[in-house]
C-alpha positions, -999 to 999 in steps of 0.1 A, spaced: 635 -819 -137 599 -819 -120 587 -790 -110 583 -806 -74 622 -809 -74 630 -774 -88 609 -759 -57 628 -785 -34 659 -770 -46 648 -730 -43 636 -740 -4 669 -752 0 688 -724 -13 665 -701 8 668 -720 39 708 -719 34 705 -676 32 684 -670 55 703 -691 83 732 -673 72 717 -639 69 707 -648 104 735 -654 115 760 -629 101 729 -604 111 732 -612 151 773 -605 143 766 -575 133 739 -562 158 752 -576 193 791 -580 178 802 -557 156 781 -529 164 785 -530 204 825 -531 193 821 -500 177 801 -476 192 805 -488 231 842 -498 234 871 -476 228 895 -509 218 910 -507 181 922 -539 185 888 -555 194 878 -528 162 900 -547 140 889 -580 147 854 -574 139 862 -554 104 850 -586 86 815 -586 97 799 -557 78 815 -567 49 804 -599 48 770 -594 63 764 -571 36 773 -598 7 754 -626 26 721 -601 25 726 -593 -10 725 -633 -19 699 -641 9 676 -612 -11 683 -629 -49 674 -665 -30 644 -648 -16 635 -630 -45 637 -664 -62 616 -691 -39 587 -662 -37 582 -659 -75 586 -700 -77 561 -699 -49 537 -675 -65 535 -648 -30 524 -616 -33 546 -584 -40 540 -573 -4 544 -601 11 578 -609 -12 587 -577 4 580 -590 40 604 -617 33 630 -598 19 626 -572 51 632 -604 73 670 -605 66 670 -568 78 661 -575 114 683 -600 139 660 -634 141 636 -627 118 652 -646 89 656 -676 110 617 -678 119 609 -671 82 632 -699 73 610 -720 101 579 -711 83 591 -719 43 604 -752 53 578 -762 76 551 -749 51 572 -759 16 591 -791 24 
């Protein structure tokens, strides 16, 4: 395996997290969260159970893939750190993603 391929791979397993941690992260700020502190529905509670948990397991794998492509890519501990912080907020996973991909593909 080149090292050229090994990298392509870590970019793609990024990319893949941080979409989802994206993703599941907008659930959970303008879905989940709205749900439970605004509306007094238990049914509408119930529906939305799933989204904490699985944000939560989706960050926890986005971090490991981010850990990963920034140690293949040779970044900085604080800037490591900025990526990993990117999964925290709503979008800024998704324009992180932009940035590796555009920058490392």
């Amino acid at each position: 395996m080149t090292s050229g391929t090994s990298m392509s791979g870590v970019v793609k397993r990024y990319r893949t997290m941080a979409i989802l941690a994206g993703i599941m992260s907008l659930l959970l700020w303008f879905v989940d969260l709205p749900v439970a502190y605004l509306f007094d529905n238990e049914s509408w509670k119930a529906n939305v159970a799933w989204i904490p948990f699985v944000h939560g397991w989706v960050y926890a794998l986005y971090v490991l893939t981010a850990l990963q492509f920034a140690s293949k890519a040779k970044w900085p501990v604080m800037k490591m750190l900025g990526l990993v912080l990117a999964g925290t907020l709503p979008v800024a996973s998704l324009i992180t993603e932009r940035k590796v991909v555009s920058q490392y593909s």
